[in-house]
N, C-alpha and C positions, 0 to 999 in steps of 0.2 A: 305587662305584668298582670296575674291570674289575680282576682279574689280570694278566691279559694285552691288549694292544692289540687290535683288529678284525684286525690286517694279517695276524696270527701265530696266529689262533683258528686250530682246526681243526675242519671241521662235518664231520658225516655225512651221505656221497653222496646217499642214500635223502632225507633230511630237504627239501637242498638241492634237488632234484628237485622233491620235491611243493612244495616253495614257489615254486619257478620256473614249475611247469605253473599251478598253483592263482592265479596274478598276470601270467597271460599274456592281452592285450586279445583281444577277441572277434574283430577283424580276423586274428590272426595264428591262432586257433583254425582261424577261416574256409579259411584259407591249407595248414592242416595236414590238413584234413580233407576236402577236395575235392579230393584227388588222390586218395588213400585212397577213397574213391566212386568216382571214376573209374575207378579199377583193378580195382578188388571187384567194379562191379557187373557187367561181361564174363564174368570171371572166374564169378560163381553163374549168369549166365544159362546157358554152357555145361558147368558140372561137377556143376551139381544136376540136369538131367537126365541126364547121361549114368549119375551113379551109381543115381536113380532105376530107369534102364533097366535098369543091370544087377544091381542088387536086389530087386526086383519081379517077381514071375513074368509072364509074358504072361497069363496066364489073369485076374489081377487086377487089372493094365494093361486089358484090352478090358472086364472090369467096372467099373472106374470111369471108365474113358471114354464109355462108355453112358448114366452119371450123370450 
């Protein structure tokens, strides 16, 4: 026997969270996760080279391009 009703528990945010991700169908994963792709993947095709470029010296840019 409960103390308190369900109606008037009080949980914590954190707990409630991972239960709610941890009990979510695969379909709705699917749904979460393929925009999140969508968006990412533009996004590294153009920022990982440009930082590449401007992190890299040239000299070791034209050496591993040779490779």
């Amino acid at each position: 026997m409960e103390l308190f009703p369900a109606s008037i528990r009080i949980y914590c945010t954190e707990d409630v969270m991972k239960a709610y991700f941890n009990n979510l169908p695969m379909k709705t994963w699917a749904l979460l996760v393929l925009p999140v792709v969508a968006i990412a993947y533009p996004v590294v095709r153009i920022v990982v080279p440009a930082v590449v470029h401007a992190v890299v010296p040239d000299v070791v840019r034209t050496v591993l391009h040779m490779i």
